[in-house]
N, C-alpha and C positions, 0 to 999 in steps of 0.2 A: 674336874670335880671328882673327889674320890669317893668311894664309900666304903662303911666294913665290910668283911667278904663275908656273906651268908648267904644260906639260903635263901630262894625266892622265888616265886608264882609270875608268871606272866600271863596276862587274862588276856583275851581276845575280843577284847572292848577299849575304846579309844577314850579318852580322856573326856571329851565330850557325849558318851556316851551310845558314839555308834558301834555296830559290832562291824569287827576287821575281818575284810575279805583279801583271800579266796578264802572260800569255805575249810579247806585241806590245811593253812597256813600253817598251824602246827604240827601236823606230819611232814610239811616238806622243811619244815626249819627243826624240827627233830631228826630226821633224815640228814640232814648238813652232818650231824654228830654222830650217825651210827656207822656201824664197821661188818665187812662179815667175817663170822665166827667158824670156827673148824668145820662147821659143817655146811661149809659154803653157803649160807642163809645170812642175809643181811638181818641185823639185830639194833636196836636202840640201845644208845649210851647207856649205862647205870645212874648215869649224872644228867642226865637231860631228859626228858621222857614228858610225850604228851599224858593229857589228862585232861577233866573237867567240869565245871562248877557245879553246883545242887540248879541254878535254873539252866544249865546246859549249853553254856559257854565253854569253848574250848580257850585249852589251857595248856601252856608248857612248864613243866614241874624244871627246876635248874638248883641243883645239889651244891653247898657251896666246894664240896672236895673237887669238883671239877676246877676251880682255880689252882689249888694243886698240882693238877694234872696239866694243866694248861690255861696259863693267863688271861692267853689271848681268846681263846674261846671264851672263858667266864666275860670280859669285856665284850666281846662280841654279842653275847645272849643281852648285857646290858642295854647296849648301843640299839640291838634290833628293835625292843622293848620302844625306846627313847625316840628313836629316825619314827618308828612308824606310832607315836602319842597313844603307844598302850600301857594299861592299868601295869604297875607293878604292886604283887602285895612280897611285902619282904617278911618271910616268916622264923627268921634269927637261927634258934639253933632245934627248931622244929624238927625232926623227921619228916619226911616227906615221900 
């Protein structure tokens, strides 16, 4: 299945409405994307970056330029979304 490449939210809530554990889940799958920067400090993507809802669900913010940069990771952030029945909100050509 394909979809357009945009922007998009991945909440930390399963389709059923449970919230997805571990607690950290979006730091260590935002972690998957980060690199260290010259000053030997590991840093978060520009294109992936935790975040989190108004009631306080955590959330992975996914930039559509990261397809650009790399295919496989933009699919990758989709698939994790999917394998594990979390909310996707797709927010087109939003900023984020």
């Amino acid at each position: 299945m394909t979809h357009k490449i945009e922007n998009f939210i991945i909440v930390g809530i399963t389709n059923d409405g449970k919230k997805f554990r571990p607690s950290d889940w979006a730091d260590r799958l935002c972690g998957v994307m980060s690199a260290f920067g010259a000053d030997n400090r590991m840093t978060y993507s520009p294109y992936v970056r935790p975040g989190c809802t108004l009631k306080g669900d955590k959330t992975v913010l996914v930039d559509a330029g990261l397809y650009d940069v790399e295919p496989m990771a933009y699919n990758f952030m989709i698939n994790f979304a999917r394998d594990n029945d979390l909310q996707i909100d797709w927010v087109g050509d939003t900023p984020l």
